[in-house]
N, C-alpha and C positions, 0 to 999 in steps of 0.2 A: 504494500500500500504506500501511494507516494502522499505528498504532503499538501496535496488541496484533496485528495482522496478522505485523507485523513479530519481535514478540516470539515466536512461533509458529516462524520459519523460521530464525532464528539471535539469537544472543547479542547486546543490544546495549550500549555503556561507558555509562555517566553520567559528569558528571564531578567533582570532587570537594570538598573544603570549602571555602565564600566564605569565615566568620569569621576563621578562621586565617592565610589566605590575606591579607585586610584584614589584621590584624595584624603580619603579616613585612613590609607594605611600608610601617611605621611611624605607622599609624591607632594612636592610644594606647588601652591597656584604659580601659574604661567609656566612651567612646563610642559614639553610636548609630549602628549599622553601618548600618541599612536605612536611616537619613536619609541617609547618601552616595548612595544613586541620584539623591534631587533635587541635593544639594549639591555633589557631586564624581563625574558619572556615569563621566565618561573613568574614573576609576580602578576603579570597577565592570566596565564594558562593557570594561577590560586584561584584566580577568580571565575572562570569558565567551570572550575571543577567543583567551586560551593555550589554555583544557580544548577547545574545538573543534580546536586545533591540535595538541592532545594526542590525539585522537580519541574525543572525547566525542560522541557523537548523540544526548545530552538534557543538554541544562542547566537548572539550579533558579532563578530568581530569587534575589533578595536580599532576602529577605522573610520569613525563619525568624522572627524575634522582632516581625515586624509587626502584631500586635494591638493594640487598644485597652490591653488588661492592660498589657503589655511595655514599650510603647512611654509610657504614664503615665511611667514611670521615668524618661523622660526632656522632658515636660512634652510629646509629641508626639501623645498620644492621639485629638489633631480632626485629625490629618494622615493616618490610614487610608488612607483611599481614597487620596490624593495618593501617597504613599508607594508601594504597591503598584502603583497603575495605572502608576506612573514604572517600576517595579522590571521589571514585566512590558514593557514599552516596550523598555525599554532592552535586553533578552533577545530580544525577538523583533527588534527591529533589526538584533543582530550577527548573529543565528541566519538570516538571512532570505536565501536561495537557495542553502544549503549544505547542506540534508536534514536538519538538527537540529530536532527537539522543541522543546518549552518547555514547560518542570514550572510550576505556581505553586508556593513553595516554603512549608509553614504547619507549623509547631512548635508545641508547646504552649503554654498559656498562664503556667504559671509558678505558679502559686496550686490549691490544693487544692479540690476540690467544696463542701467543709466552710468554703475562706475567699471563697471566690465566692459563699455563701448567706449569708453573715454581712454581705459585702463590697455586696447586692443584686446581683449582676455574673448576666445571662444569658448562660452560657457558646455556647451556639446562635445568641445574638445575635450576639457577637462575633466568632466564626467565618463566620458568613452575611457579615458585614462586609467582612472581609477577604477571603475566598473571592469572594465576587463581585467587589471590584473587581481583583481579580489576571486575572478572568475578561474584563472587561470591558477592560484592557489588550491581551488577545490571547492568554490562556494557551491550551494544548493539552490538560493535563494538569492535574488539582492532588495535588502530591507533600506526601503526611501524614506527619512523618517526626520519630521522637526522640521518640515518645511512649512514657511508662513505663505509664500509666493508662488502658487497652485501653475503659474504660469514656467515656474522654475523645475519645481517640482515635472511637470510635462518634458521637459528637454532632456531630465534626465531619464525619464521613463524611456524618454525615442532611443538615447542613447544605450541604456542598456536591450532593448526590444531591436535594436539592429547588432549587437553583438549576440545574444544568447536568446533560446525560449522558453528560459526557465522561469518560476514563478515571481512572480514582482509583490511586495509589499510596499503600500504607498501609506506612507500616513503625513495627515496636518495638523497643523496646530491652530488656533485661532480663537476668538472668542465670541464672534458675531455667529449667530446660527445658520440664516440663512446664507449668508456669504460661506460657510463652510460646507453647505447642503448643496450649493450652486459649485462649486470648486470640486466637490466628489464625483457632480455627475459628470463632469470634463474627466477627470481622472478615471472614470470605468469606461467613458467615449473614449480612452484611449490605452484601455484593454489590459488593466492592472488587473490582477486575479484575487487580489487581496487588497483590502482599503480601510484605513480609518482616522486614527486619530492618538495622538501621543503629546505628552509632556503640557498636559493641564490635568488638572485634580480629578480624582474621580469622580465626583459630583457634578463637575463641569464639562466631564466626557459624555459620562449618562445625556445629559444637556442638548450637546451638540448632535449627540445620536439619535434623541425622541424625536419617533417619526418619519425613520429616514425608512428610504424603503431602495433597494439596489440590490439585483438578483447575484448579488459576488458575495461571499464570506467576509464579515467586518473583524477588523481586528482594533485594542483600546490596548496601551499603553503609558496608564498615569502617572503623574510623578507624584510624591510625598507632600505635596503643596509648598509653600512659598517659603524662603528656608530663613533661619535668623542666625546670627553668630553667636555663637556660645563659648567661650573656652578658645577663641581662636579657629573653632570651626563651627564650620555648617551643618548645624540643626534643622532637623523635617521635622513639620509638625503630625505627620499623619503614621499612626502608628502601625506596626501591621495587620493586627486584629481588623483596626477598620479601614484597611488597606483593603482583607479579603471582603468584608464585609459589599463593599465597592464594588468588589469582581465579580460576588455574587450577583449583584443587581446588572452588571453590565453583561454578565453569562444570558441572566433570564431574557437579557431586550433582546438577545442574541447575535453577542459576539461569540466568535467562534477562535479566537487567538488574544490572550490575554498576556501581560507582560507588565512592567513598571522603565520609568522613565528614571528623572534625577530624583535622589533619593532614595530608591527602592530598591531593597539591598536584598541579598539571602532570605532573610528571615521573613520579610513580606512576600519571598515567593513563595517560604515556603507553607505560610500562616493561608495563603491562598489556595495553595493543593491541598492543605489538608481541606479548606472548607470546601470546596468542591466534592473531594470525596466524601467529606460526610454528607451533601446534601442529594448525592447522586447514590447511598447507600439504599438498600433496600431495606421499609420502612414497617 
């Protein structure tokens, strides 16, 4: 059974945020996350092995901010390929005879249509880039995710839909509902197999989902809501209990692929699997 097969016949977890995750075990802000695959993989591939342990059955790479764009910011821009192809590596390694997926994980590029034409930047180019070598690592999947700009979002969809025909996850983020109702139906008019929504609270996923009606598999992705400083770091307010809680209501509307966003660590995945199995126990 492959993985929109599987999406068909029950529920399945993703698992949840890399960045933050880097960051609680002392990676310093402004460091480049996605260069820890090559530099420091063991602490990468710790983290791929809690959310399976937590019962995730797809994991993302480490490869949100790996673009040419992103990655300039830190003088890494000719390490693309290197980067990703390690990223996807190191995901399909841990993942490999446990029944888990592998997302390629691609985020946006950070810069605006308007500073990409000024900047000469081919935003299709640079997507093709990373898309492919994520693909050529070993990806299963490539997971589009955290896009506010549906019209971005689309380019890269073409981009990977002329390299590969393997399944596409497409998720946005936004806050306006119809504006995000209006952005999904261009996103399944251009033949994403999987659609939804990531990195706003669960409450506010539920939200942007009531109602929606699109014959593809949705997937939600929340984060832990709006974080505060504590101690030097970054505090979620949303615990895991009513993390699953969340999942639950977003399971019943009928997402078919559940996951967390920034914030939502291990424990939230795994506070989620169990509540699913218990509500799917026989009664």
């Amino acid at each position: 059974m492959d993985f929109l097969d599987e999406l068909q016949q029950r529920v399945l977890l993703g698992d949840g945020a890399m960045g933050t995750e880097l960051l609680s075990l002392g990676v310093p802000p402004g460091r480049c996350l996605e260069e820890l695959c090559v530099s420091d993989p063991d602490l990468v591939r710790g983290i791929h092995e809690r959310y399976i342990e937590a019962g995730a059955r797809l994991i993302e790479t480490n490869s949100f901010g790996a673009n040419a764009v992103r990655l300039a910011q830190h003088g890494c821009e000719h390490r693309v390929s290197e980067i990703n192809w390690t990223a996807a590596q190191l995901a399909k390694d841990v993942a490999k005879g446990k029944g888990v997926y592998v997302a390629g994980c691609v985020g946006p590029l950070g810069i605006t249509a308007e500073e990409a034409a000024a900047r000469g930047i081919d935003r299709h180019e640079v997507f093709t880039e990373q898309i492919g070598a994520l693909l050529d690592g070993g990806c299963q999947i490539i997971f589009l995710e955290t896009f506010l700009d549906v019209s971005e979002l689309l380019i890269a969809l073409e981009a990977k839909q002329a390299l590969h025909h393997c399944p596409a996850v497409a998720l946005l983020t936004g806050n306006n509902q119809e504006e995000f109702r209006a952005a999904i139906a261009r996103v399944r008019a251009a033949d994403a197999e999987v659609m939804g929504v990531n990195c706003v609270d669960g409450s506010h996923a539920l939200h942007l989902l009531e109602g929606l009606a699109v014959d593809a598999p949705l997937a939600a992705f929340p984060s832990a809501g709006l974080p505060q400083t504590h101690d030097q770091q970054l505090a979620y307010p949303t615990s895991p209990e009513a993390f699953a809680t969340n999942a639950l209501a977003l399971a019943e509307r009928g997402v078919r692929l559940l996951g967390g966003c920034c914030g939502v660590g291990p424990k939230h995945i795994a506070a989620m699997a169990a509540a699913l199995r218990e509500a799917a126990a026989p009664r």
